[in-house]
C-alpha positions in Angstrom: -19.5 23.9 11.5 -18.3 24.2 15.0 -15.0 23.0 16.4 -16.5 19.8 18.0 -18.0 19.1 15.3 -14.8 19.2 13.1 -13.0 17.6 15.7 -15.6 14.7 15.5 -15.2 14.5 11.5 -11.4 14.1 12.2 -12.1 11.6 14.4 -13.7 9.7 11.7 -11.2 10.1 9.5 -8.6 8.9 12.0 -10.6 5.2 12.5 -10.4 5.6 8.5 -6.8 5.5 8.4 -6.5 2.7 11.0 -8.4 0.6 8.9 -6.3 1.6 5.5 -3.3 0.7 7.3 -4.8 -2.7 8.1 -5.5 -3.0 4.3 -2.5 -2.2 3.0 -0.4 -4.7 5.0 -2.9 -7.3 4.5 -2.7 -6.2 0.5 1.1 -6.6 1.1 0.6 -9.8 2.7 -1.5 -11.8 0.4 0.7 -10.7 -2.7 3.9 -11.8 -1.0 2.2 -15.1 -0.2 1.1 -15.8 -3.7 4.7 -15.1 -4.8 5.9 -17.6 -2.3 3.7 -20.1 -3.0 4.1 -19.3 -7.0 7.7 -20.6 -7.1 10.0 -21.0 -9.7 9.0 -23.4 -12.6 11.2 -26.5 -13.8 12.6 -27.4 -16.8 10.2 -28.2 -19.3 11.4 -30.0 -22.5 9.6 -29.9 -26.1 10.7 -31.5 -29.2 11.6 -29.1 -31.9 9.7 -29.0 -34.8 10.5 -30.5 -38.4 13.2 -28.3 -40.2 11.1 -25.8 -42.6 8.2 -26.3 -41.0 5.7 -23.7 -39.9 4.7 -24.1 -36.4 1.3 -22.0 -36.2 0.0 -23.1 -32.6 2.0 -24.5 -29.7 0.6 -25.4 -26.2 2.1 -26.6 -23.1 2.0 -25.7 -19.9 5.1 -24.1 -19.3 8.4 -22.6 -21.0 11.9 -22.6 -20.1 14.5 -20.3 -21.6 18.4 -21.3 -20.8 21.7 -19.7 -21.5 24.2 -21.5 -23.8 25.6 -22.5 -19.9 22.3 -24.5 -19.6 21.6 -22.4 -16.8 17.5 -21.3 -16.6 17.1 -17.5 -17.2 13.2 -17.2 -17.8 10.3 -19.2 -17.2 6.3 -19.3 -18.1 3.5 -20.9 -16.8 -0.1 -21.4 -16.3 -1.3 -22.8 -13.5 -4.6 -23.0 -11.7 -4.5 -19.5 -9.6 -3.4 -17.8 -13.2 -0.1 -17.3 -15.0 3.5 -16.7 -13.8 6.8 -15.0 -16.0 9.9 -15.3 -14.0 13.3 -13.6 -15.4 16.4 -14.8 -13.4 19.7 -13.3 -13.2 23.1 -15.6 -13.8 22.8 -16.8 -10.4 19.4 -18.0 -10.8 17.8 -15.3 -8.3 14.2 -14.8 -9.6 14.7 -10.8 -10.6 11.4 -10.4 -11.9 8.4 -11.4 -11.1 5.3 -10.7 -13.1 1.9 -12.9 -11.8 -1.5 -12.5 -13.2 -3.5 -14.0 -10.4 -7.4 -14.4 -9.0 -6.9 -10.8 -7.3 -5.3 -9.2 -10.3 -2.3 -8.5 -11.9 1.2 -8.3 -9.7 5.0 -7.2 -10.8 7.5 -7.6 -8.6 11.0 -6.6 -9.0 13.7 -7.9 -6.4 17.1 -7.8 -5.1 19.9 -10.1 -5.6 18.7 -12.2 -3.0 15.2 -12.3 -4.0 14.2 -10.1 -1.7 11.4 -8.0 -3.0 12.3 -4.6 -3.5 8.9 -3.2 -5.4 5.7 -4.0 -5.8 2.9 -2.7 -8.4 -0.6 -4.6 -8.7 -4.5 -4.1 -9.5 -6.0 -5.0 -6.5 -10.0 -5.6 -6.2 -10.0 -2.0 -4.3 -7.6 -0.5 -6.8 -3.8 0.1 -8.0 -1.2 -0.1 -5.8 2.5 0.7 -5.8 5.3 -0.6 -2.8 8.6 -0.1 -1.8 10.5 -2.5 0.4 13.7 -1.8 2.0 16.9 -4.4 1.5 15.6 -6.4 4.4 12.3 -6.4 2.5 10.1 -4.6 4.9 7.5 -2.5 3.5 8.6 1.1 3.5 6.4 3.2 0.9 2.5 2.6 -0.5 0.8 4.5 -3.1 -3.2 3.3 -3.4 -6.0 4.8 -5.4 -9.3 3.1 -4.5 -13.0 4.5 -4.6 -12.6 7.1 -1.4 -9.5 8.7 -3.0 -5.8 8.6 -3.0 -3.1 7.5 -0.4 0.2 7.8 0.5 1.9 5.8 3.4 5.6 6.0 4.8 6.9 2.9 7.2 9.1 3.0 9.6 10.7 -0.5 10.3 8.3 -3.3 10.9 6.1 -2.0 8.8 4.5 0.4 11.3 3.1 3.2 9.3 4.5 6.8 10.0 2.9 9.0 8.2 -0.3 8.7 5.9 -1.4 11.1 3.9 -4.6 11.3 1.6 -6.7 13.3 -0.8 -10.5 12.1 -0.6 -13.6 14.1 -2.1 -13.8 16.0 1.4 -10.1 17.2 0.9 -6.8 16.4 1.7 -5.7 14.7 5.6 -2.2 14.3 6.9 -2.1 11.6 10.0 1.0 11.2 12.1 2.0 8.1 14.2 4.3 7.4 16.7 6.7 4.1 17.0 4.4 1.8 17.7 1.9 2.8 15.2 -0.3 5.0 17.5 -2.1 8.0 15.5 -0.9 11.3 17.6 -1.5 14.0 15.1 -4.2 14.9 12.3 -4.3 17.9 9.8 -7.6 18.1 7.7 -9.0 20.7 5.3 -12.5 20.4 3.8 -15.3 23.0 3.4 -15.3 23.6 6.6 -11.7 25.4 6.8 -8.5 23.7 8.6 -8.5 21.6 11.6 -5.9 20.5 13.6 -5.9 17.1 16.2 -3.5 16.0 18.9 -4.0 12.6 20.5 -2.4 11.0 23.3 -0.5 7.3 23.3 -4.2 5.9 23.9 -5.3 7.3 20.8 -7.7 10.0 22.6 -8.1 13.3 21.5 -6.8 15.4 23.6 -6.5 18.9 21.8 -7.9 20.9 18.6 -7.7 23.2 16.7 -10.0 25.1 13.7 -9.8 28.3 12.2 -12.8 29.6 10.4 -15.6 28.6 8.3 -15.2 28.7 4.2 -16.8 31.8 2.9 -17.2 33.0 6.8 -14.1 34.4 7.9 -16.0 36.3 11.0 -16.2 32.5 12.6 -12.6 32.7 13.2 -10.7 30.0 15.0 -12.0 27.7 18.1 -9.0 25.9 20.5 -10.2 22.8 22.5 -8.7 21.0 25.1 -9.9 17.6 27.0 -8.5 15.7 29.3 -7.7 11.8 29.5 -12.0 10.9 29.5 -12.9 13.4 26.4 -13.8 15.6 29.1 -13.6 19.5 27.7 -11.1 21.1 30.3 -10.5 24.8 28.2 -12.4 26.0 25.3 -12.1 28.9 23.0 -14.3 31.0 22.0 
């Protein structure tokens, strides 16, 4: 495998992470919508049963627990998009959130001013696990899905940072800049290490591979383009 040809394969993987950082926020997205849109439940009233007797089936719609302040610290409920379990502090923030949904399964945990502070769900493409920071921007992502594993770090405004994943090729590191701009790639496959360097247009503009697997005589290959994918300096 030469160098351009690894370069090329990075490149590939680079338009691979653009995509999964697409998916993730939009993951992020829809499962803070539906916990919008979810709400809290009501109230819900239901006469009590006849003392002594047994009570072997009970259906309703919802459930309300209160404290002896008549204050509401739980609630469950079905609705049409699925079920909802809310636990509420002695403020009445929602605390917990736990929502089994159309798209799977979703537990949230928040802050004292409801502001999400973790998310875990089954998503259609997999598990997923996020951390938000106190002003409830997305900071942290774990995914599995069929290509492999993933782990993203935010900076504010939930422009990714770092990504870094293990798929059946091997494990890639990506690095972005501030506005969310890939500049920096490390793979390893069969092929041996590569290294990429991009430029604020997301061109590469330098690489770097050392060896073949099983052929250390290949050694390593630089190469260096310039701002059209032009090859200015190559070695060997």
């Amino acid at each position: 495998m030469t160098t351009d040809q690894r370069i090329e394969n990075l490149e590939k993987g680079l338009a691979s992470a653009r995509r999964l950082n697409r998916w993730l926020l939009a993951a992020v997205g829809l499962a803070l919508g539906v916990w919008i849109l979810a709400g809290t439940f009501g109230p819900a009233t239901a006469a009590a049963p006849a003392a002594g007797a047994a009570v072997k089936e009970v259906r309703a719609s919802r459930f309300v627990l209160e404290d002896e302040n008549g204050k509401i610290r739980a609630s469950l409920g079905a609705t049409a998009d699925g079920s909802q379990l809310l636990l509420l502090d002695v403020a009445g923030k929602t605390r917990v959130n736990l929502i089994a949904g159309k798209s799977g399964p979703g537990l949230y945990l928040c802050d004292a001013a409801e502001t999400p502070q973790m998310w875990l769900a089954e998503t259609p493409a997999g598990p997923m696990l996020a951390l938000f920071d106190a002003a409830g921007q997305e900071r942290a992502s774990l995914a599995v899905d069929a290509s492999g594993s993933r782990l993203a770090l935010f900076a504010v405004a939930s422009k990714a940072q770092a990504l870094l994943a293990l798929t059946a090729d091997g494990p890639r590191l990506f690095l972005f800049d501030a506005p969310g701009q890939p500049r920096a790639g490390l793979d390893v496959n069969a092929g041996g290490p590569s290294l990429f360097l991009t430029d604020t247009a997301g061109k590469v503009r330098a690489g770097l591979s050392v060896g073949v697997l099983g052929v250390p005589a290949a050694g390593p290959g630089l190469i260096l383009r310039d701002a059209g994918g032009k090859i200015i300096w190559q070695a060997p």
